[in-house]
C-alpha positions as protocol buffer text, in pm:
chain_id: "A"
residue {
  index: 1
  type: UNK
  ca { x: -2921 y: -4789 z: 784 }
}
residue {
  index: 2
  type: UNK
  ca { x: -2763 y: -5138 z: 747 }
}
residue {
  index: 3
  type: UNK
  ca { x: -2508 y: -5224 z: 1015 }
}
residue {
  index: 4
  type: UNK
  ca { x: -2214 y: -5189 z: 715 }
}
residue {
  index: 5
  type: UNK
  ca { x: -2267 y: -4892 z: 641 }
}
residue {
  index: 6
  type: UNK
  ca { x: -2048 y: -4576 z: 766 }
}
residue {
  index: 7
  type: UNK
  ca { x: -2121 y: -4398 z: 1065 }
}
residue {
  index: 8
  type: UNK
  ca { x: -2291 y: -4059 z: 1043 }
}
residue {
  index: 9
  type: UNK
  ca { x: -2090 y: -3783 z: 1057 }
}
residue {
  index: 10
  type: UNK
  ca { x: -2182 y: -3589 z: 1388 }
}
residue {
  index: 11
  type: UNK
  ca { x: -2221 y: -3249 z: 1459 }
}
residue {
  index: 12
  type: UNK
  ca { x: -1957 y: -3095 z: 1651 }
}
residue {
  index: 13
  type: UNK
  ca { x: -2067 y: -3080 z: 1999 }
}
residue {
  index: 14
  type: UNK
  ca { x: -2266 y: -2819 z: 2214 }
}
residue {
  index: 15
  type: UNK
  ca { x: -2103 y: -2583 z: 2347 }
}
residue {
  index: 16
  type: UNK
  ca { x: -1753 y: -2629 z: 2196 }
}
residue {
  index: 17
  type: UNK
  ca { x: -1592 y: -2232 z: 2166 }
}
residue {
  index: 18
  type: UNK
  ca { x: -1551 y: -2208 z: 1767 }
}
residue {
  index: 19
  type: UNK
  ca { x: -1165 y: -2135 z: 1672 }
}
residue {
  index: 20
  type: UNK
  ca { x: -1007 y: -1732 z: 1702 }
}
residue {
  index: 21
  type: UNK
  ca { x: -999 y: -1595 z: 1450 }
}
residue {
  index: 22
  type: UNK
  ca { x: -1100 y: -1899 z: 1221 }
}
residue {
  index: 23
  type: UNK
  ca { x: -1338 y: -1605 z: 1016 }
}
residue {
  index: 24
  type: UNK
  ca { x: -1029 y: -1390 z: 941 }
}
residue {
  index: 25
  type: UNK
  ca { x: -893 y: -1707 z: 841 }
}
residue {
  index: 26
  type: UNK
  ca { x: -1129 y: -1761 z: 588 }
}
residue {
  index: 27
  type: UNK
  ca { x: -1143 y: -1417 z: 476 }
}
residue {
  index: 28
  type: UNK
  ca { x: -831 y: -1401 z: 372 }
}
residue {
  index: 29
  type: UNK
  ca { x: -816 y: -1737 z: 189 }
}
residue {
  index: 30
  type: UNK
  ca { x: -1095 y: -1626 z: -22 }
}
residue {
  index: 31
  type: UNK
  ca { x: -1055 y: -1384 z: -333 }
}
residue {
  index: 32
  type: UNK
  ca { x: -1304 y: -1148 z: -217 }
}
residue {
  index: 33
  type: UNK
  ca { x: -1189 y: -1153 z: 140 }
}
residue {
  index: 34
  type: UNK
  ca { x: -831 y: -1049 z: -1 }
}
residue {
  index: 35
  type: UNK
  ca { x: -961 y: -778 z: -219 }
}
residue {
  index: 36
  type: UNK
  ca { x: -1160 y: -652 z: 58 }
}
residue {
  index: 37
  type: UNK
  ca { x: -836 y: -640 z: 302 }
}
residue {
  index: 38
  type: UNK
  ca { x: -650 y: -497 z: 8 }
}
residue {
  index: 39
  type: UNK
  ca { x: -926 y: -234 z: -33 }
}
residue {
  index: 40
  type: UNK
  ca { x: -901 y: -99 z: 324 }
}
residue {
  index: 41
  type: UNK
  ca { x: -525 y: -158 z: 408 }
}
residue {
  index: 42
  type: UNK
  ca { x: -516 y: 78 z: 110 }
}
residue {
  index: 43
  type: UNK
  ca { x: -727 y: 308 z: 224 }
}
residue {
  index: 44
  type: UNK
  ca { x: -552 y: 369 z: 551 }
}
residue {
  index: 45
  type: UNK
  ca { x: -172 y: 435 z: 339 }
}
residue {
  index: 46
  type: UNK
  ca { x: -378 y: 640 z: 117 }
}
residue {
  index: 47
  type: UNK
  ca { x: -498 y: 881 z: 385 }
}
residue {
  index: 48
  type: UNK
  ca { x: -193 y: 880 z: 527 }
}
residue {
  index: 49
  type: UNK
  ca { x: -100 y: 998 z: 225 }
}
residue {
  index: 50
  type: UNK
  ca { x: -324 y: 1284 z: 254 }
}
residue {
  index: 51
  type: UNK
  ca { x: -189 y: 1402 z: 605 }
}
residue {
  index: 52
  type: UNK
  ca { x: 144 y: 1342 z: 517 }
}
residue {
  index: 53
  type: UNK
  ca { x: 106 y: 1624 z: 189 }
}
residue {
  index: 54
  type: UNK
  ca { x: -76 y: 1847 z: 399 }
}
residue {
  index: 55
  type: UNK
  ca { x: 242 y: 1796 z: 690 }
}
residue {
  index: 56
  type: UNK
  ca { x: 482 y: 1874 z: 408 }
}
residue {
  index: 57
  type: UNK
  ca { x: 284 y: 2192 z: 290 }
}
residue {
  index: 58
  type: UNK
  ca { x: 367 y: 2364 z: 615 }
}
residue {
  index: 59
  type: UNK
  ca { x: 692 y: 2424 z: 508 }
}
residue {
  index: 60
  type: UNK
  ca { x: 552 y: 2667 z: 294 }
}
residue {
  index: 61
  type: UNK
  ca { x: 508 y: 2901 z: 579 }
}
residue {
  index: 62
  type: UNK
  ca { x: 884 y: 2927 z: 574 }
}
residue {
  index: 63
  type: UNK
  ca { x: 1162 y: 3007 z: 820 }
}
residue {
  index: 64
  type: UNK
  ca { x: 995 y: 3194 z: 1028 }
}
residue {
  index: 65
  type: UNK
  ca { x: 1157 y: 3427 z: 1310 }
}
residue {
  index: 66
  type: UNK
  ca { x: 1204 y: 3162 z: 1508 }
}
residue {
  index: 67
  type: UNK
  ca { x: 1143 y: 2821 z: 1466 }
}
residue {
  index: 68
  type: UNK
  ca { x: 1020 y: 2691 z: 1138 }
}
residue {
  index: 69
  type: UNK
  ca { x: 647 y: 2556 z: 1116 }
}
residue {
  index: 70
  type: UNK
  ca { x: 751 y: 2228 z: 968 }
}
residue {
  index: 71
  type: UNK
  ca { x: 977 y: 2180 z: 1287 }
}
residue {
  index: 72
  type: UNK
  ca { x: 721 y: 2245 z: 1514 }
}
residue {
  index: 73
  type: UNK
  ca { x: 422 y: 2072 z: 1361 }
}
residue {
  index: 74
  type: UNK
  ca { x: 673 y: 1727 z: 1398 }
}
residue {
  index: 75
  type: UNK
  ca { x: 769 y: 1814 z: 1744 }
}
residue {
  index: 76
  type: UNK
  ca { x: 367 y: 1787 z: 1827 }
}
residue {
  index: 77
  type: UNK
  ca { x: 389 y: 1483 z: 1641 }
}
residue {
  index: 78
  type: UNK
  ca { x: 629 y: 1346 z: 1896 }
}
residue {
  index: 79
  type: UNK
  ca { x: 477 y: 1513 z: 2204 }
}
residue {
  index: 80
  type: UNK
  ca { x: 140 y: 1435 z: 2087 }
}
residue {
  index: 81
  type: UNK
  ca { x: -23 y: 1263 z: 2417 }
}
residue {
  index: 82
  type: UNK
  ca { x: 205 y: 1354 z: 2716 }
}
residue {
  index: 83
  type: UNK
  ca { x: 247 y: 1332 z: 3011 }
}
residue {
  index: 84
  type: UNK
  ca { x: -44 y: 986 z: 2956 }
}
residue {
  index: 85
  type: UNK
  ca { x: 174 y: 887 z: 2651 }
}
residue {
  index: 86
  type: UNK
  ca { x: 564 y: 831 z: 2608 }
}
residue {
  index: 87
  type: UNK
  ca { x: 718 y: 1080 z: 2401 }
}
residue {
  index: 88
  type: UNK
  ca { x: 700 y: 963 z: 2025 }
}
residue {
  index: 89
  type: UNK
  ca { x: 456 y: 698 z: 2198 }
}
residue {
  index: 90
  type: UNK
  ca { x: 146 y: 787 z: 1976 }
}
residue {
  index: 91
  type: UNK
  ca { x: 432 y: 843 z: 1613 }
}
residue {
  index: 92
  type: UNK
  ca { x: 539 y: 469 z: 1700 }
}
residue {
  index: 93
  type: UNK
  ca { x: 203 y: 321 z: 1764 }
}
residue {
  index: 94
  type: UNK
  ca { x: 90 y: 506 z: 1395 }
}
residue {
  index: 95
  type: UNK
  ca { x: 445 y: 407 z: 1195 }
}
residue {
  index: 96
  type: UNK
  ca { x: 315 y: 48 z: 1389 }
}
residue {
  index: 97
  type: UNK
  ca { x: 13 y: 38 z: 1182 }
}
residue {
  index: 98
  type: UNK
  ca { x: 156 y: 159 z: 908 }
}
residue {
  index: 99
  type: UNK
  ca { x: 363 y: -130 z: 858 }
}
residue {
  index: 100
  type: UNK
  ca { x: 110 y: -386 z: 930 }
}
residue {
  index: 101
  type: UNK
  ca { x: -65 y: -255 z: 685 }
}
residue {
  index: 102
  type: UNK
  ca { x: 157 y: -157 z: 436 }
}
residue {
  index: 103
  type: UNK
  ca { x: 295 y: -542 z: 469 }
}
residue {
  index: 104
  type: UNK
  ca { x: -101 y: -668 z: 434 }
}
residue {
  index: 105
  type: UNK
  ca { x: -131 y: -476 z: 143 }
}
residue {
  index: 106
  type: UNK
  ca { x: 176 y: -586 z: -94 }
}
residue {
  index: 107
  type: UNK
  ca { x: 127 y: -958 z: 70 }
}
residue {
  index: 108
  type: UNK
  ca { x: -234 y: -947 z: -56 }
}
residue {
  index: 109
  type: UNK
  ca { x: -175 y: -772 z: -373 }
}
residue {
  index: 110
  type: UNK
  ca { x: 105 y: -1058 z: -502 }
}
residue {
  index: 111
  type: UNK
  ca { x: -99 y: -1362 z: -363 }
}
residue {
  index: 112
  type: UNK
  ca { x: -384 y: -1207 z: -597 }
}
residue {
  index: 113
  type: UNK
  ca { x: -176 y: -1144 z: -884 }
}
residue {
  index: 114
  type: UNK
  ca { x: -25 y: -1519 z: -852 }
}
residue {
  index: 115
  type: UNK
  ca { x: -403 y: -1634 z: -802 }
}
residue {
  index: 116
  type: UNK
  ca { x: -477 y: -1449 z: -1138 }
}
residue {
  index: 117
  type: UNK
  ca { x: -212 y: -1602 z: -1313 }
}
residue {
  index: 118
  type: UNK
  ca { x: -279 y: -1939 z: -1221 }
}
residue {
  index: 119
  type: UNK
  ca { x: -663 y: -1923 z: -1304 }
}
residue {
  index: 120
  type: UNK
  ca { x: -557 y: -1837 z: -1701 }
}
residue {
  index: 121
  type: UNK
  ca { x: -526 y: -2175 z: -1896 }
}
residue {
  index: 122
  type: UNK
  ca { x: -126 y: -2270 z: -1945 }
}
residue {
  index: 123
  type: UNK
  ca { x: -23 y: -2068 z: -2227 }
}
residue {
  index: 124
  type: UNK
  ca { x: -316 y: -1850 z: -2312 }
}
residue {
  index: 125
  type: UNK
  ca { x: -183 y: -1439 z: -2224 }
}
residue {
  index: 126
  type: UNK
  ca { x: -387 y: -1236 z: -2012 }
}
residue {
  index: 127
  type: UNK
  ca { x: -668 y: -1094 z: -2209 }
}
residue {
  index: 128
  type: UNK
  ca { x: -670 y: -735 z: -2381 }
}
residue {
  index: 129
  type: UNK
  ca { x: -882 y: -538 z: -2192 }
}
residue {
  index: 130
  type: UNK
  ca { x: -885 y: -151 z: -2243 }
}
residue {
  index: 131
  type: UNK
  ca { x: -742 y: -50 z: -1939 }
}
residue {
  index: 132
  type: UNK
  ca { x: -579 y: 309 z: -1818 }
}
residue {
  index: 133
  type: UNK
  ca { x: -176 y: 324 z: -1769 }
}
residue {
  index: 134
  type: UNK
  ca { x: -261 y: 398 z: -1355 }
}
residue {
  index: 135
  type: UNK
  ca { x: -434 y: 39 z: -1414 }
}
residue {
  index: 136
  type: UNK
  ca { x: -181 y: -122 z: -1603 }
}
residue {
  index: 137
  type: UNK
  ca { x: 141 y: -22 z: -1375 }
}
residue {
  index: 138
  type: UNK
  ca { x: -9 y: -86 z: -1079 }
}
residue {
  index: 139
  type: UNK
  ca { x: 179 y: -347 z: -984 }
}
residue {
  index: 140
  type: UNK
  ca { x: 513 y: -198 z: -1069 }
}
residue {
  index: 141
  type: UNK
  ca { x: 429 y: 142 z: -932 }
}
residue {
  index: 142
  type: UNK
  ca { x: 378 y: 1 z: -604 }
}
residue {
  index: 143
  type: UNK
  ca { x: 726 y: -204 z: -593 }
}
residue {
  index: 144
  type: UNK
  ca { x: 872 y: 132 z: -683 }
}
residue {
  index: 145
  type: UNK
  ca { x: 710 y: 278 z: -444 }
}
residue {
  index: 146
  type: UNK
  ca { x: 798 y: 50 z: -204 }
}
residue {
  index: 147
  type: UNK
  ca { x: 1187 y: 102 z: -247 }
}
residue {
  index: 148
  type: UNK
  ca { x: 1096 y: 513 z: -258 }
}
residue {
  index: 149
  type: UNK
  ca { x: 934 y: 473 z: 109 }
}
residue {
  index: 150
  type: UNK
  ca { x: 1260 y: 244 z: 227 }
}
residue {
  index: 151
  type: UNK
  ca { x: 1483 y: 529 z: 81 }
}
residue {
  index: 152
  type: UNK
  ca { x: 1262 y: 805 z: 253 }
}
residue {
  index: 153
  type: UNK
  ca { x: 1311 y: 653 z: 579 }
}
residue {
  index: 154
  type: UNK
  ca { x: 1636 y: 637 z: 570 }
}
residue {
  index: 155
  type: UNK
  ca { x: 1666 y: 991 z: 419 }
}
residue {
  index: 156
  type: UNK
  ca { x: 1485 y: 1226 z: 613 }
}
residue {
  index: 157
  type: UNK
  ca { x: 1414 y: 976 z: 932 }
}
residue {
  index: 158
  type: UNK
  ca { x: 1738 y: 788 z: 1006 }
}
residue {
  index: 159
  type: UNK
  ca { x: 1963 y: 1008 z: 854 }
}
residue {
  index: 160
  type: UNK
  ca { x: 2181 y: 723 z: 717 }
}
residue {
  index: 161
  type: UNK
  ca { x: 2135 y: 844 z: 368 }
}
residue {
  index: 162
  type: UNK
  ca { x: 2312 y: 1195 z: 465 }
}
residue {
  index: 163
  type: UNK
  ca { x: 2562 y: 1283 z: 164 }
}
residue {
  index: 164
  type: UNK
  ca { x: 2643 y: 1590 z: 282 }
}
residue {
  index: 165
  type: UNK
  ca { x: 2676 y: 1538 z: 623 }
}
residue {
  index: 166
  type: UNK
  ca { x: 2430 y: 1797 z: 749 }
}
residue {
  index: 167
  type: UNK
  ca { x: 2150 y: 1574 z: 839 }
}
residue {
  index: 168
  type: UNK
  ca { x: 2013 y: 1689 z: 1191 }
}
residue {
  index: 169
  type: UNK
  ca { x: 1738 y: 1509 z: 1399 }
}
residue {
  index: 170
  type: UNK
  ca { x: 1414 y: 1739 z: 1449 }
}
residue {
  index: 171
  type: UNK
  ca { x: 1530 y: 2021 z: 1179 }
}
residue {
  index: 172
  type: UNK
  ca { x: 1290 y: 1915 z: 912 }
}
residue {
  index: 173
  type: UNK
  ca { x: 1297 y: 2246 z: 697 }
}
residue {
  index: 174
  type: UNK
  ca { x: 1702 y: 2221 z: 709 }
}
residue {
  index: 175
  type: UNK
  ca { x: 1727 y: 1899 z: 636 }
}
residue {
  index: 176
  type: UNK
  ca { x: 1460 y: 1952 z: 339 }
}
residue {
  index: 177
  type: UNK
  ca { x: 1682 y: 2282 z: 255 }
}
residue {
  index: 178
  type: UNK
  ca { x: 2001 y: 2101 z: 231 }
}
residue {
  index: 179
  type: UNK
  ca { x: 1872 y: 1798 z: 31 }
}
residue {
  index: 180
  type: UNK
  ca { x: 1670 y: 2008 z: -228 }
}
residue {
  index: 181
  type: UNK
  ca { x: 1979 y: 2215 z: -326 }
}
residue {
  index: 182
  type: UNK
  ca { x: 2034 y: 1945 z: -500 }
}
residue {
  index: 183
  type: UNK
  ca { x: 1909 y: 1845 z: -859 }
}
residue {
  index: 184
  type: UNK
  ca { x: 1936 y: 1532 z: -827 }
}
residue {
  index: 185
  type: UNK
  ca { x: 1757 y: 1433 z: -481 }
}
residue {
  index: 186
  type: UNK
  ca { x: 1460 y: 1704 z: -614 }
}
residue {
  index: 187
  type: UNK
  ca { x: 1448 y: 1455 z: -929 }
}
residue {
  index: 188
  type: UNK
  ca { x: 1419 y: 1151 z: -723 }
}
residue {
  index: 189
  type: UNK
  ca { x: 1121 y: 1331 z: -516 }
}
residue {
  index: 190
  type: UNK
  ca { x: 954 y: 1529 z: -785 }
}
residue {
  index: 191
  type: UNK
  ca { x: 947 y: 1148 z: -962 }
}
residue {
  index: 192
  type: UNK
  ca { x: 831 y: 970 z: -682 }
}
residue {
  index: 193
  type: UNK
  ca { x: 547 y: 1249 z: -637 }
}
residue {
  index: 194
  type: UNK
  ca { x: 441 y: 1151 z: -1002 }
}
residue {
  index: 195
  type: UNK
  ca { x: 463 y: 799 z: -941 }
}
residue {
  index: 196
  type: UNK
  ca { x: 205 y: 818 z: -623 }
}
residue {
  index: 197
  type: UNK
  ca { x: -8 y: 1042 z: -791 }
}
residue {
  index: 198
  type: UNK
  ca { x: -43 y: 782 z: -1050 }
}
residue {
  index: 199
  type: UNK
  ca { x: -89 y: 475 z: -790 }
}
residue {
  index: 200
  type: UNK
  ca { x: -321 y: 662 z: -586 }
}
residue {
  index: 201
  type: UNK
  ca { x: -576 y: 748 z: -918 }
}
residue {
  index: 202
  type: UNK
  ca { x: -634 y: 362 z: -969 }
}
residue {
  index: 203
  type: UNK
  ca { x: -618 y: 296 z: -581 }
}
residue {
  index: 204
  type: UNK
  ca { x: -895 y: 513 z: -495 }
}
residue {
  index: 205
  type: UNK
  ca { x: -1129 y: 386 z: -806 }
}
residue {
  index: 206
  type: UNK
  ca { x: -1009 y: 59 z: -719 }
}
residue {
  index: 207
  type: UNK
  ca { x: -1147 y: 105 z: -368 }
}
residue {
  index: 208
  type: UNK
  ca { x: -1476 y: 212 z: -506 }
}
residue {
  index: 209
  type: UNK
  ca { x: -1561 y: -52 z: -711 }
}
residue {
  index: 210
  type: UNK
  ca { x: -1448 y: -295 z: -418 }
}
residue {
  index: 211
  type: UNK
  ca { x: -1729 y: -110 z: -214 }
}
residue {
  index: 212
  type: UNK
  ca { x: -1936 y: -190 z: -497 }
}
residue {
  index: 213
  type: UNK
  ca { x: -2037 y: 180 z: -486 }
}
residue {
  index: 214
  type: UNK
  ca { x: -1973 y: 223 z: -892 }
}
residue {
  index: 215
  type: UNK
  ca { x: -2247 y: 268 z: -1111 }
}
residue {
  index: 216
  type: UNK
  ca { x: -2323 y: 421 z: -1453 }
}
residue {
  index: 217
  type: UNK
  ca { x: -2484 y: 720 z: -1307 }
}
residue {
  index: 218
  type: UNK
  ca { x: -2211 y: 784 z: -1029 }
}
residue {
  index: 219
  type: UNK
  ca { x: -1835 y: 665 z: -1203 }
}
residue {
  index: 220
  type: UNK
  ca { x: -1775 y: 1014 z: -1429 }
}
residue {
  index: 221
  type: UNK
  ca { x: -1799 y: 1138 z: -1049 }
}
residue {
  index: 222
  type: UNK
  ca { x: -1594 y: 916 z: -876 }
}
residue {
  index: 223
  type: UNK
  ca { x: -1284 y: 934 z: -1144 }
}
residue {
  index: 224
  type: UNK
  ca { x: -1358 y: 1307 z: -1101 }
}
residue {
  index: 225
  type: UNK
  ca { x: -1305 y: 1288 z: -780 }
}
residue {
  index: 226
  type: UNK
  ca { x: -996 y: 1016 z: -811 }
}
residue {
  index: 227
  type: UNK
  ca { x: -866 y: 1227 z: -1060 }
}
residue {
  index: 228
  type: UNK
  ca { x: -851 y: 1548 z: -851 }
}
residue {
  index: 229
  type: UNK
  ca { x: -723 y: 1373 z: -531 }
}
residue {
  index: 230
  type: UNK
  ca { x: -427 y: 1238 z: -730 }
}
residue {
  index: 231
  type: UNK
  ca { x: -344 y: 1524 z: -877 }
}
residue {
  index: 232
  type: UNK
  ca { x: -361 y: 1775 z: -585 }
}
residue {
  index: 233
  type: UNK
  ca { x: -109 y: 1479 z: -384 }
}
residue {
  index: 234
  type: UNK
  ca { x: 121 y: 1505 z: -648 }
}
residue {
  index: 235
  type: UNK
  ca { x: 130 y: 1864 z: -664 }
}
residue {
  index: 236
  type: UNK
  ca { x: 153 y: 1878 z: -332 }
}
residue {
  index: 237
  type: UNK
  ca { x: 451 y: 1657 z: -241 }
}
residue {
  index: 238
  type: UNK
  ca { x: 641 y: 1812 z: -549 }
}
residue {
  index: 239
  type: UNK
  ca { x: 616 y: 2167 z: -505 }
}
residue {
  index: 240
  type: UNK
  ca { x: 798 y: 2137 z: -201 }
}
residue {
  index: 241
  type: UNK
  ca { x: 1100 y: 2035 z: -351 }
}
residue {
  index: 242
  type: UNK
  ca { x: 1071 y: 2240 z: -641 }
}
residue {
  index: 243
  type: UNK
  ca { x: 1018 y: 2559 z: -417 }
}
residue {
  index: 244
  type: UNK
  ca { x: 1366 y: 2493 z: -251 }
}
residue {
  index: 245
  type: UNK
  ca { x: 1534 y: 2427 z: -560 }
}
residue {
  index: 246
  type: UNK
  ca { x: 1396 y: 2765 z: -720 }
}
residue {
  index: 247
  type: UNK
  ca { x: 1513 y: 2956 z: -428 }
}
residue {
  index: 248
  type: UNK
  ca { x: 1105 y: 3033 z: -323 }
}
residue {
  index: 249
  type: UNK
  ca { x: 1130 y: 2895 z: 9 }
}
C-alpha cells in the first residue's frame, strides 16, 4: 500500500459489548422483520380475541339465582393472583400488553403500507391482483376497528359512554342488559362483530403465509380453518347482543 493511500478500515475492537437491542433495531427496519412483528403482534389480539368471545358466551348461562356467571367469571379476572398479586394486578399487566401490541401492530401495518406505496413508480396504480374483500379492506377494517375498541372501553369499562345512566362497575350482565335493549347499541355491536370476523379471516391466513407454512397441498385447509375461526368469533360476539334484544337472555 503506497503511503497516500487511505487507511484501512479496522475492525471494531475485541471485546467491545455490541449495542442493546441493535438486532430488534434492524428487525424492524427491514420489510420482513416488520411483517414478522406484524404477524405475531397479531396473533396475540387475535387470541385475545378468542378468550374474549368465549368470556362473553358465559352470559349465556343467564341470571342465575344469585350472581350472574358473566359477573363472576370478571371478578376472577380481577382477583386472579391474590394475595402474591394486587387486585386487578394480573387484568392491568394483560390490558399492558395489549396495548403494546395493539400500538406495534397499526404502527407496523401503516409504515408497510407507506413502504408499499413508495416502492410503485410515481403514477403507475397498484396492480390488479385478484384478491378477497377480507384482503382488500384490511386496512380500513382495522381503523374501524380501532375506533370500535376506543368506544368499547369507554362503554362497558369506563362507563363514560352511559346514556342511560345505569352503568354500574362489576355488573357485566346488567350493564350488557341495559345497553342491548337498545336497537341501536345492538347495531353498533352486531356490526362490529361482522367487521372482526372479516379482519380476523385475512389475519389468520395472513399469519400463515408469514410462517411460510402455505402450500398447495395444505391452503384449502388453512382457509378452512380461517374461515371457520372467523365465523364462529362473529357468531359468537353477536349472539350476545341479539339474545338480549330478543328477550332470550
Amino acid at each position: 500500500m503506497s503511503p497516500t493511500s487511505a487507511p484501512a478500515r479496522m475492525p471494531a475492537e475485541r471485546g467491545t459489548p455490541p449495542v442493546r437491542g441493535a438486532w430488534l433495531r434492524e428487525v424492524w427496519r427491514s420489510s420482513v422483520g416488520k411483517k414478522v412483528i406484524v404477524a405475531i403482534t397479531g396473533l396475540v389480539l387475535g387470541l385475545y380475541v378468542l378468550v374474549h368471545v368465549l368470556g362473553n358466551l358465559k352470559a349465556f348461562q343467564g341470571a342465575g339465582g344469585g350472581e350472574p356467571a358473566i359477573n363472576a367469571y370478571a371478578e376472577w379476572l380481577r382477583t386472579f393472583g391474590e394475595p402474591a398479586i394486587p387486585r386487578n394486578g394480573v387484568l392491568w399487566l394483560l390490558r399492558g400488553l395489549l396495548i403494546f401490541c395493539l400500538v406495534v401492530h397499526i404502527v407496523g401495518v401503516l409504515q408497510l403500507v407507506a413502504r408499499n406505496r413508495a416502492a410503485r413508480p410515481g403514477g403507475y396504480p397498484a396492480p390488479r391482483i385478484q384478491r378477497s374483500l377480507a384482503s382488500r379492506t384490511m386496512l380500513w377494517s382495522g381503523l374501524i376497528l380501532l375506533s370500535f375498541i376506543v368506544f368499547h372501553i369507554l362503554h362497558f369499562t369506563t362507563g363514560t359512554i352511559d346514556p342511560g345512566g345505569t352503568f354500574v362497575e362489576g355488573n357485566v350482565f346488567g350493564n350488557m342488559s341495559e345497553t342491548f335493549d337498545s336497537p341501536v347499541f345492538v347495531a353498533i355491536y352486531v356490526g362490529a362483530a361482522g367487521l372482526i370476523a372479516l379482519h380476523l379471516y385475512h389475519a389468520f391466513w395472513s399469519v400463515l403465509q408469514t410462517a411460510g407454512w402455505d402450500k398447495p397441498n395444505r391452503n384449502p385447509t388453512f382457509r378452512r380453518g380461517a374461515t371457520a375461526t372467523a365465523v364462529l368469533v362473529g357468531v359468537g360476539f353477536a349472539a350476545v347482543p341479539l339474545a338480549f334484544l330478543t328477550g332470550i337472555l
